[in-house]
N, C-alpha and C positions, 0 to 999 in steps of 0.2 A: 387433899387439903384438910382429910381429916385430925380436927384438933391443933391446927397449925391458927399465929395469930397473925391479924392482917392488920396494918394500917392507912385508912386510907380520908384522902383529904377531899372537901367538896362534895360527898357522901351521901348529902338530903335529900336530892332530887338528881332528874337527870341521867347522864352516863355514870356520875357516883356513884349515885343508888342503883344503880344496874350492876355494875360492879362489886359493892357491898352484896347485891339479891344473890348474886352468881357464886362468890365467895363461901355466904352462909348457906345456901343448899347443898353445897360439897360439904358442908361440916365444921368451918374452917369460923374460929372466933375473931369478935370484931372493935377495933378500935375508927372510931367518924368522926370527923369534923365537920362544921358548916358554921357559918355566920347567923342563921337565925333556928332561935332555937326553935318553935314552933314546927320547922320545917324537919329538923331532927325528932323531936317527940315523935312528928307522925311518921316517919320513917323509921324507930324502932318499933313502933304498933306492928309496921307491915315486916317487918325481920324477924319480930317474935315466934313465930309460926315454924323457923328453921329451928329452935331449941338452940339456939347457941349463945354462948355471952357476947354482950353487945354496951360496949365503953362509948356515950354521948360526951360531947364536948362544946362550947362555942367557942373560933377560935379564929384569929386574924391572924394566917398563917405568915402575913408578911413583919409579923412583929415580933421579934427573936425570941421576946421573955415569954409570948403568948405557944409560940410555935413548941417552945422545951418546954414547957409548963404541959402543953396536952402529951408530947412524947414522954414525961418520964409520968406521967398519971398512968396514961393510956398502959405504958409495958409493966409498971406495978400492977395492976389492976388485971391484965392478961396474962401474966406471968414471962413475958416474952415479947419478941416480934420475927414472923418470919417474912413477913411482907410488907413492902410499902409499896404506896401506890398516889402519886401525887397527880390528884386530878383538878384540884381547888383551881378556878381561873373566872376572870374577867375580861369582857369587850368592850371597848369606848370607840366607834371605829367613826374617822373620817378624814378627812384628804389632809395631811399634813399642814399645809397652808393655813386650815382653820384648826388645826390641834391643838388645843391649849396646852400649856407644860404641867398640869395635874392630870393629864387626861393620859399623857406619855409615861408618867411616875406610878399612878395608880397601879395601870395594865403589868409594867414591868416590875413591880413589886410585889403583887398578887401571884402573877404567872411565874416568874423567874426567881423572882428575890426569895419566897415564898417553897419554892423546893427546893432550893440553894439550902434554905433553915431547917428545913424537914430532912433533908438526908445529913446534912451536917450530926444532928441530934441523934438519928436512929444509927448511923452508922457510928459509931461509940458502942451502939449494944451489940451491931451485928458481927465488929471485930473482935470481940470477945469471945464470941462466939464460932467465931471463925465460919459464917454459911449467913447467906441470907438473898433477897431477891428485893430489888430495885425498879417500876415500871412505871413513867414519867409519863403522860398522856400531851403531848405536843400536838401540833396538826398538819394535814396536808400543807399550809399557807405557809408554816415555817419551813418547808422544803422547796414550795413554790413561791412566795409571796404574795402579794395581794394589794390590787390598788384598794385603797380607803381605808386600811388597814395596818398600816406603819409600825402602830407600837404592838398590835398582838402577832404581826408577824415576826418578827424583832424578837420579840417573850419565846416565841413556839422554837423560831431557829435556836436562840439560846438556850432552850431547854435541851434539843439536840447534843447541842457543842458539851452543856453538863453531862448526860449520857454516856457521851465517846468516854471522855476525859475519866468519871468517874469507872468507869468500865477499865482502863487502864488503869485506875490507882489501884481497884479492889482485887480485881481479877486472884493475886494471889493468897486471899482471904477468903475466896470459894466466895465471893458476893458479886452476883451478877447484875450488872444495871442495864436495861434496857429501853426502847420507848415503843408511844405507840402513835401515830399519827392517821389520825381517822381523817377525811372529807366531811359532807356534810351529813348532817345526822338530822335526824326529825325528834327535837326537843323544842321545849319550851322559848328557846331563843331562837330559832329556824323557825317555829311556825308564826312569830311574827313580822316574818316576808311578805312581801307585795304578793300576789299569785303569780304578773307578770316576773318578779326574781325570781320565785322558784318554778317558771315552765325552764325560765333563759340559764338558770344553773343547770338546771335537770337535761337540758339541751348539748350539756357537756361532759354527763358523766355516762360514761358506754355501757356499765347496767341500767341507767335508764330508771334509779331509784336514787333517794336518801336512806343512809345505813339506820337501821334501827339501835339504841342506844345497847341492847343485847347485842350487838355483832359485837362492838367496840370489849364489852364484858368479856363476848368470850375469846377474842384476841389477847386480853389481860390475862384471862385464866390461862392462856396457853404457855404462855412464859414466864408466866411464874410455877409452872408445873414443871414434873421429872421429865416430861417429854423433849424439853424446852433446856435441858441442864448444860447442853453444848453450846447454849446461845448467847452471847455477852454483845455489847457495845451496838447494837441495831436500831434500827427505827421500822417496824411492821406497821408499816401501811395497810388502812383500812378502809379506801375510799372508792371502790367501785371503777377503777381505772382513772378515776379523775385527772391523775398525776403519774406517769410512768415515767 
């Protein structure tokens, strides 16, 4: 990943920023997004340390003019892009019944709509280019589903479906798309579970842990590497058996 650019969305905290951390220790220059900037500042304080360049942004991925407006900064400013990586996402989750239709719209324009706009954009440079890597972060739920959960599993499966699809358009452009679908991870939105949710998840996953937001990194780092260059149109699950 040395000297190669990456872009990657949702960036500031989180599996992002584990992502981005993983990235810039291989070498590898940065373009981020996130929604507040504060959250970004301090998350190039802690990237700084890698010597690599590092493109901030604040950006509402789900909004066309905001999503090309950071893609075509971001690849001036890097000279390039070899990687995208769309992690930006939102949860509004509850039983259908009580779901409001802002609540349905948000999640699906965030999650979906939102990397729909980001590869739209970045693939214009990567055709030119003829090479580039694609890694879409979905989840267990859009493979499995999930009661309480409607519209982000709905988001996560369609990110999937994008995936496939984009994986047959590109393929003979040497641009590989892939996904990644982790279980549950121990962030900021997991640790605010009941204790009782997380014995009675944890009750279900046959390692018998939550993934650390580094596993999910270096699942990303693997396919978007040489090692990884046979592998097109997947979903690498990441969840500790939760899902077989």
């Amino acid at each position: 990943m040395e000297n190669k650019n990456v872009i990657i969305t949702g960036a500031s905290r989180g599996i992002g920023f584990e992502i981005a951390e993983e990235f810039a220790a291989a070498g590898a220059n940065l373009a981020i997004c996130a929604t507040n900037k504060n959250a970004l500042d301090e998350a190039v304080k802690k990237l700084a340390r890698h010597g690599v360049k590092v493109f901030t942004q604040t950006v509402n991925v789900a909004d066309a003019g905001q999503a090309e407006n950071f893609v075509n900064s971001a690849i001036a400013y890097l000279g390039g892009v070899d990687v995208l990586v769309n992690n930006a996402g939102v949860a509004k989750d509850n039983l259908i019944v009580r779901m409001n239709e802002a609540d349905w719209d948000t999640v699906l324009d965030v999650n979906l709509k939102g990397s729909f706009l980001m590869c739209k954009y970045v693939l214009k440079y990567m055709m030119k280019e003829r090479k580039g890597c694609i890694i879409n972060i979905s989840s267990v739920v859009g493979e499995s589903g999930n009661a309480g959960q409607v519209n982000y599993s709905a988001s996560k499966a369609g990110l999937i479906g994008l995936t496939k699809s984009l994986a047959k358009e590109f393929a003979s452009r040497n641009i590989r798309v892939n996904a990644v679908a982790p279980g549950f991870v121990e962030t900021e939105m997991t640790s605010k579970l009941e204790e009782k949710v997380k014995e009675s998840v944890l009750a279900t996953i046959p390692l018998k842990r939550f993934a650390q937001a580094k596993d999910i990194a270096k699942a990303v780092m693997f396919l978007a590497g040489g090692d990884a260059s046979y592998i097109t149109g997947q979903v690498l699950a990441v969840n500790g058996g939760l899902y077989i």
